[in-house]
N, C-alpha and C positions, 0 to 999 in steps of 0.2 A: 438178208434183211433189206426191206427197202429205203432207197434214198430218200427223204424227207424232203418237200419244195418247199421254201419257206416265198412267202409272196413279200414280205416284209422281216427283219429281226433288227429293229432301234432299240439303242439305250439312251434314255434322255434322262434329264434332271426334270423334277418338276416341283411346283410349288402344291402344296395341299392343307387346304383351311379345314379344319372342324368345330361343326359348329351345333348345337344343339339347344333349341327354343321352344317355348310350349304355347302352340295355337288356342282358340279358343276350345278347339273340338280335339286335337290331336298332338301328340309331343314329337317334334322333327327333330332327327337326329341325322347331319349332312356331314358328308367326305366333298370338299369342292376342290376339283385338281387343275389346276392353268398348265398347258401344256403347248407349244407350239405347234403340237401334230393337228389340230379342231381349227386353224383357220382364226383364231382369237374367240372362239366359243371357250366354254369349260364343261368338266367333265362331273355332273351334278348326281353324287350317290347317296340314297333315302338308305340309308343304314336298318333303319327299323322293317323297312317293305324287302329291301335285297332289289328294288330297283333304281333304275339310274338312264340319264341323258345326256347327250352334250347339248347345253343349251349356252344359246348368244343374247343379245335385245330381243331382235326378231323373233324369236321364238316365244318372247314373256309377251311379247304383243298378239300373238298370233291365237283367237279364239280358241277354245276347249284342247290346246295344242299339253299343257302343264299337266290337268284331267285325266289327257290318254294318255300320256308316257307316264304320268308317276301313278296311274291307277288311281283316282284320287274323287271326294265329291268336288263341287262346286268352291264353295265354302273352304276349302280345303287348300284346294289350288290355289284363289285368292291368297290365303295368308304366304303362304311359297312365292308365290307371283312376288306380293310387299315386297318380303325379303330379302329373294334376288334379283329384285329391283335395283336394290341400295347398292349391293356389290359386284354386277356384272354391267 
């Protein structure tokens, strides 16, 4: 058998919000994990899609940047954007 190369193996503590709110168009169901490993970003999972981000400020600012990573419309993104406005 071969030796396994691990490039990394942490165990951290971490903190994790869940939180689940109904948009105008769509119902958000979030995992939010604060972690030291992201640089003071978080680690932001759309429960309902199965996708997910680390996002920081920068990034909520950052033009159709919510859009592409959560797959999402316009309209969509905005109410996400609101939200993790308030808590990151």
């Amino acid at each position: 058998m071969e030796e396994r190369i691990y490039l990394y193996n942490d165990l951290e503590q971490t903190k994790t919000r869940f939180v689940s709110f109904v948009g105008t168009n769509k119902r958000f169901d979030l995992a939010i994990t604060s972690s030291t490993r992201f640089y003071g970003k978080q680690l932001v999972l759309d429960l309902q899609s199965n996708v997910f981000a680390i996002i920081g400020p920068d990034d909520l600012e950052e033009e159709g940047y919510i859009e592409y990573a959560f797959k999402m419309s316009e309209e969509e993104a905005n109410e996400l954007i609101s939200f993790l406005s308030e808590i990151i």
